[in-house]
Backbone as CSV, one residue per row, in Angstrom:
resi,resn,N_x,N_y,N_z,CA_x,CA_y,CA_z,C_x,C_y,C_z
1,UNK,0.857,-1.184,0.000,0.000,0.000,0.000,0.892,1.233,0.000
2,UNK,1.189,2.346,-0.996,1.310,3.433,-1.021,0.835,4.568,0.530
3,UNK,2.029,5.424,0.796,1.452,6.000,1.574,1.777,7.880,1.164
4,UNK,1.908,7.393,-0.556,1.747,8.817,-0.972,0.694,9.860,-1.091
5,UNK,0.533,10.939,-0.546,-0.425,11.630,-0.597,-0.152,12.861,-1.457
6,UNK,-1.422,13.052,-2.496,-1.146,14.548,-3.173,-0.823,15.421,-2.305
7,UNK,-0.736,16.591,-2.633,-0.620,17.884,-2.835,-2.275,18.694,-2.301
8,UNK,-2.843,17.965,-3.407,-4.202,18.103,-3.567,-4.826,17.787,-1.960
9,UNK,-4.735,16.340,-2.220,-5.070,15.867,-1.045,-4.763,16.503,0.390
10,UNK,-4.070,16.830,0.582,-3.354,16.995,1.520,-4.196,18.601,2.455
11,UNK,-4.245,19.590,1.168,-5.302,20.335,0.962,-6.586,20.399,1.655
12,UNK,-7.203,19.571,1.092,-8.557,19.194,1.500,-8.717,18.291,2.808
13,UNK,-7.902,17.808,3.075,-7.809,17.190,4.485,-7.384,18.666,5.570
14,UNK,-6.699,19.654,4.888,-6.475,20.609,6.247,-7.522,21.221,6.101
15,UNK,-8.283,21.723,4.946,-9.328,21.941,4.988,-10.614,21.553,6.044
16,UNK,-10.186,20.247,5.266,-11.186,19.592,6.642,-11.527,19.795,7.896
17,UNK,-10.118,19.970,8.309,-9.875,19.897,9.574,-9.702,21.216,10.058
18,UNK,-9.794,22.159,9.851,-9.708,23.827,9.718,-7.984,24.138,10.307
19,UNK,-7.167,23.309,9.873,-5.569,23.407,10.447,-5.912,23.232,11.811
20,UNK,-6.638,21.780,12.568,-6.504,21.546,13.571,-6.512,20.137,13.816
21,UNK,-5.697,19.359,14.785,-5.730,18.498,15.269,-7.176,18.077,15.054
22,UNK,-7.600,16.934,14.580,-8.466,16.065,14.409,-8.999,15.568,15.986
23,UNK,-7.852,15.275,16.885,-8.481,14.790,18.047,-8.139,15.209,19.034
24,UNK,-7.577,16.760,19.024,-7.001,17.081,20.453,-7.628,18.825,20.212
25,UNK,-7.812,19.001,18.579,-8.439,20.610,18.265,-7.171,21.425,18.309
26,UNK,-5.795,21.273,19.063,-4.974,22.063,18.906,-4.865,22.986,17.349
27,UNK,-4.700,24.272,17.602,-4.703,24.948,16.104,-3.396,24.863,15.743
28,UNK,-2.752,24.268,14.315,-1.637,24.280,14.270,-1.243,25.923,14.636
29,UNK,-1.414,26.840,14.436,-1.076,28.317,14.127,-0.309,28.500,15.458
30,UNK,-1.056,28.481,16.567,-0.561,27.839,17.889,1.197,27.218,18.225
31,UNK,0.841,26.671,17.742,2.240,25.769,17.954,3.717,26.325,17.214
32,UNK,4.512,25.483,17.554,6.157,25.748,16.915,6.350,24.795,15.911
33,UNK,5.028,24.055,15.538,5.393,22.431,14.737,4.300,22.565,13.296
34,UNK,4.576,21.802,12.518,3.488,21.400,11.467,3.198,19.983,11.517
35,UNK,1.824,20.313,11.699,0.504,18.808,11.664,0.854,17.898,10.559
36,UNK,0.543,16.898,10.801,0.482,15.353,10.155,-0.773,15.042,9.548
37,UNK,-0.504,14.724,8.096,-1.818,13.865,7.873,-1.415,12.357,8.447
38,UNK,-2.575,12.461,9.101,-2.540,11.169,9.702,-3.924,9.965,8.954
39,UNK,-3.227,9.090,8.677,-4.037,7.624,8.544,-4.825,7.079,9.928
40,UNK,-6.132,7.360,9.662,-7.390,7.008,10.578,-7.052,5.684,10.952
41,UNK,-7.592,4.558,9.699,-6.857,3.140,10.125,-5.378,3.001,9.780
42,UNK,-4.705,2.860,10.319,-3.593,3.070,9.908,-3.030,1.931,8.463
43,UNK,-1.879,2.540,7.965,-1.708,1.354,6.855,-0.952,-0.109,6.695
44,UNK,-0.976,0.015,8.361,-0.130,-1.805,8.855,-0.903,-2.728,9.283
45,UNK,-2.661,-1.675,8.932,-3.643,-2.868,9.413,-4.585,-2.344,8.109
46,UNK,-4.036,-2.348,7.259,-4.948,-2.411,5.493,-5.964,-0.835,5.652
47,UNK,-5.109,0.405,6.482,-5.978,1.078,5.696,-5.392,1.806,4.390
48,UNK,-6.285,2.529,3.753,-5.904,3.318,2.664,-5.407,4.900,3.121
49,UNK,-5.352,5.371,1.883,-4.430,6.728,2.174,-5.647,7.975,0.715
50,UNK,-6.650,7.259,1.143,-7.863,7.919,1.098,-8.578,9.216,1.948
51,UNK,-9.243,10.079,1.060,-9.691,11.140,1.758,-10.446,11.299,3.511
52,UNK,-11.205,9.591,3.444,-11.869,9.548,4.335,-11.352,8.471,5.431
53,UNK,-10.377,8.812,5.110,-9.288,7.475,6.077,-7.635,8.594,6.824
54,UNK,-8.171,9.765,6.016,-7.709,10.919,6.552,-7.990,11.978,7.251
55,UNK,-6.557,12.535,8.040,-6.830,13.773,9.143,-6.027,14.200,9.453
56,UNK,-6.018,16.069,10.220,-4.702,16.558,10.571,-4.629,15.898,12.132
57,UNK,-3.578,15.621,12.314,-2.977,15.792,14.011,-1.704,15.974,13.854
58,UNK,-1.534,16.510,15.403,-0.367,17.437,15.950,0.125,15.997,15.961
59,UNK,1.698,16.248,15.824,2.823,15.220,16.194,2.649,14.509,17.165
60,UNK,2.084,15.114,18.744,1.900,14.004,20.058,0.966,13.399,19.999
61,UNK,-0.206,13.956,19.109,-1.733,12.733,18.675,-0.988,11.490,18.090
62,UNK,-0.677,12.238,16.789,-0.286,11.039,15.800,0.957,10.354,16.712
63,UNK,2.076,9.999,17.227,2.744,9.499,18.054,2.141,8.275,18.600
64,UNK,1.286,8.694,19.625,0.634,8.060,21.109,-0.182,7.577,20.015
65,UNK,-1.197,7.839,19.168,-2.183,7.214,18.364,-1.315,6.002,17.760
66,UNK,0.325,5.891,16.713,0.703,4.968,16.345,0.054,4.332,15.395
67,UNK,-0.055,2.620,15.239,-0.826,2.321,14.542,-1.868,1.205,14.837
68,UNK,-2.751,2.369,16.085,-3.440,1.365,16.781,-5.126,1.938,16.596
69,UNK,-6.107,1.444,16.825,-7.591,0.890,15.937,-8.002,1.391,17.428
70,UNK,-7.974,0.878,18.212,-9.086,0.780,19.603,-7.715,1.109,20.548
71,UNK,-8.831,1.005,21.915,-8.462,1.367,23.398,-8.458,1.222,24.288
72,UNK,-8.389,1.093,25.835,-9.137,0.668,27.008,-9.854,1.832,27.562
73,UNK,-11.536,1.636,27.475,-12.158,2.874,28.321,-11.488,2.247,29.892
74,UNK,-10.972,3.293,30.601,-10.726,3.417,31.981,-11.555,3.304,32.818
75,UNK,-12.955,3.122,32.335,-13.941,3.800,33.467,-14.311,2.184,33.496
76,UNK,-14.293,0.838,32.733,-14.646,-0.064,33.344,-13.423,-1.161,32.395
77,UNK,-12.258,-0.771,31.359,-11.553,-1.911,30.750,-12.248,-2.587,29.630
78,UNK,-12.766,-2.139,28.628,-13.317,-2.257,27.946,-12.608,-1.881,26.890
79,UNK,-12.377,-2.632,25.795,-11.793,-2.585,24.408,-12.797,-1.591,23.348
80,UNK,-12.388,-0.670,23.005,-13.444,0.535,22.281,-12.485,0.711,21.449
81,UNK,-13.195,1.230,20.189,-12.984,1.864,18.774,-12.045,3.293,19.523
82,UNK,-10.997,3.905,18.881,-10.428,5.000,19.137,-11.814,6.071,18.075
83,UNK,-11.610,7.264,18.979,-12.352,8.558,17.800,-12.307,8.375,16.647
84,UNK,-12.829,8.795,15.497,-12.648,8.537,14.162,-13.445,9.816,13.494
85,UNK,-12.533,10.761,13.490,-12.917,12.240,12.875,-13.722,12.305,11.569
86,UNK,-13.806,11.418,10.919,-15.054,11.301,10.203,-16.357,11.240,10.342
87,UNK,-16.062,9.516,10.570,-17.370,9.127,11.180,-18.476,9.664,12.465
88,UNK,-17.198,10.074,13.366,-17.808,10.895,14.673,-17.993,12.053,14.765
89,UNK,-18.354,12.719,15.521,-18.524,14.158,16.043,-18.085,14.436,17.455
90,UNK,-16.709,15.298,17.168,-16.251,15.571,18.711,-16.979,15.940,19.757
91,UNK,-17.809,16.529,19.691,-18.574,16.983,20.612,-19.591,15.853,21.398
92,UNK,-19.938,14.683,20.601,-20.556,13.652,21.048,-19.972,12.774,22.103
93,UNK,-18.433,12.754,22.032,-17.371,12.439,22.356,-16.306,12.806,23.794
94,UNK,-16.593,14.035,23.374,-15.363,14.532,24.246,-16.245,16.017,24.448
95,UNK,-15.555,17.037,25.367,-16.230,18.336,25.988,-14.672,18.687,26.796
96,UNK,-14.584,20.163,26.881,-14.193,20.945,27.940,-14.422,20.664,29.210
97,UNK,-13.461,21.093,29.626,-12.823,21.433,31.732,-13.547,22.951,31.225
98,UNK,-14.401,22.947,32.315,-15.059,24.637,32.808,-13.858,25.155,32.461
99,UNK,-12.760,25.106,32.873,-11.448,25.831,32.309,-10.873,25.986,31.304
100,UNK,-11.161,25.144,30.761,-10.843,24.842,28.768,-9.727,24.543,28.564
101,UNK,-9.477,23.643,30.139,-7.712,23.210,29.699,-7.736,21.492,29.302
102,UNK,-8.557,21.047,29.918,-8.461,19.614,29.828,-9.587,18.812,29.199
103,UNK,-9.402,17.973,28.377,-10.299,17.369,27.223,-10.845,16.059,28.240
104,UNK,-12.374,16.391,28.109,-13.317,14.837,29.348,-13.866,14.359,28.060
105,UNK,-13.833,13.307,28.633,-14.309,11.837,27.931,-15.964,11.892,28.480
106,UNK,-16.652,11.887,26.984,-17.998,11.902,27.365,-18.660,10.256,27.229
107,UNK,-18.043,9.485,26.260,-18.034,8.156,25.855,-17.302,7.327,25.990
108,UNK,-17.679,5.813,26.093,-16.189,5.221,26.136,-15.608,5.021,25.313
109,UNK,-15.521,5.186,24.282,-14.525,5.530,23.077,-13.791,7.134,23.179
110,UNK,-14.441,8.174,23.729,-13.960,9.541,24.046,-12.827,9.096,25.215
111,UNK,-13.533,8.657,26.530,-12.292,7.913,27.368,-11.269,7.394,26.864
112,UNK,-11.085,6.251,26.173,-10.335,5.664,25.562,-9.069,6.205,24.690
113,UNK,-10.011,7.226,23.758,-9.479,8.514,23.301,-7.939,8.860,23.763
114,UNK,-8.981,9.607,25.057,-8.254,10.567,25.798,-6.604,9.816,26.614
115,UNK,-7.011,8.723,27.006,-5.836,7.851,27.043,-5.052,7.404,26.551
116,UNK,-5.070,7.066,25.095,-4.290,6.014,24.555,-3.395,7.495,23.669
117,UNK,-4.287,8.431,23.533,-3.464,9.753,23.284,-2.960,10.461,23.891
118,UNK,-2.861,10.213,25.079,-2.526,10.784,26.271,-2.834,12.570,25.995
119,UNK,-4.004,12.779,25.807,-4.585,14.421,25.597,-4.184,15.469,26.342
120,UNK,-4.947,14.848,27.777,-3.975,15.788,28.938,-3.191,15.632,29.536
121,UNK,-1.996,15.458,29.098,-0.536,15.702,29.838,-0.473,16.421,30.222
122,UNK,0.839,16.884,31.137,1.259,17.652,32.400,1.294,18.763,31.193
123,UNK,2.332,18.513,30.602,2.914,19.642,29.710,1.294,20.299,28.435
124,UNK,0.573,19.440,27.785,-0.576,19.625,27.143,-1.264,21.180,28.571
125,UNK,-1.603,20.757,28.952,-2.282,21.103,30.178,-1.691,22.852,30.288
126,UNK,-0.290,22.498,30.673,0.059,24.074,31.050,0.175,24.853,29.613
127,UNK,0.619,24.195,28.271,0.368,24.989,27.447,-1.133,25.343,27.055
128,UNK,-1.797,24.843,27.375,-3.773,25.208,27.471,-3.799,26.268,28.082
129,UNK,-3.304,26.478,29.394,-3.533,27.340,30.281,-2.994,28.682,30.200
130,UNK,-1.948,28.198,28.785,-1.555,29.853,28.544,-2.486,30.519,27.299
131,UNK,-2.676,29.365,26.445,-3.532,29.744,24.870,-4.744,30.322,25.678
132,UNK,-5.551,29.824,27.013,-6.877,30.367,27.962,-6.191,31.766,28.039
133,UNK,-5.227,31.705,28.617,-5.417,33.085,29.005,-5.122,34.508,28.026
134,UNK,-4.861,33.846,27.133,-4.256,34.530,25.589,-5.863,34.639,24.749
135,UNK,-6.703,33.992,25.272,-8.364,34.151,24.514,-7.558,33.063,23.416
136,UNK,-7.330,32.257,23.301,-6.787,31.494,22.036,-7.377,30.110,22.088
137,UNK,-7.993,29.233,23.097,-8.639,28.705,23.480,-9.561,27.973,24.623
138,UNK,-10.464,27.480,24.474,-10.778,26.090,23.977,-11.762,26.797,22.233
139,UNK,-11.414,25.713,21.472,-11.989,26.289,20.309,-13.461,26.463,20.137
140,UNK,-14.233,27.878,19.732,-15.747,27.783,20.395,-16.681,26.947,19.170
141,UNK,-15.908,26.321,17.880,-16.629,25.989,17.177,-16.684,24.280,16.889
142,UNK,-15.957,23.564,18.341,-15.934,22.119,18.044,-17.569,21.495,18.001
């Protein structure tokens, strides 16, 4: 399997994604780094390098994500589907800390999520707390 992506493509996936992390919302603009198209299923378990098998994430999503399918929800050990920025809707999923620093698991696949990506880290966390106080986030249009 090819894991070449147009030009084109590539495009329309940031599009997609409005230059944000697919599963954490970070705005690339934000950062010191440039986002990844990342492979939804990944391509060591037969996915494609298709529009809808695509997404942006920040380097520590795509990392911790790897090339893994599912998760353990924490709240009882349960094997769950990871997010899937297509098919899902973040908001169904996942929600804001009253503070808008830390990403809650509304589902157990959002749980799962939030773990196996490790979302809120120590370090995730305090850089939140500066983009809050900068009006830069939590993003008001997830």
């Amino acid at each position: 399997m090819s894991a070449y992506i147009s030009a084109t493509l590539k495009r329309r996936v940031r599009e997609r994604f409005n230059n944000r992390c697919a599963y954490c919302l970070t705005a690339e603009e934000l950062t010191a780094t440039q986002f990844e198209i990342e492979h939804i299923e990944p391509l060591a378990t037969g996915g494609k390098s298709g529009f809808s098998n695509l997404c942006l994430s920040c380097p520590m999503c795509n990392r911790f994500k790897s090339d893994s399918s599912t998760a353990v929800d924490p709240s009882d050990g349960s094997a769950v589907p990871l997010f899937h920025p297509h098919l899902q809707q973040w908001r169904e999923h996942f929600r804001w800390s009253e503070d808008g620093t830390e990403v809650v698991g509304l589902s157990p696949t959002g749980r799962g999520t939030i773990v196996t990506l490790r979302m809120n880290r120590p370090a995730m966390l305090r850089v939140r707390r500066m983009w809050v106080a900068m009006s830069e986030h939590p993003p008001q249009d997830n």
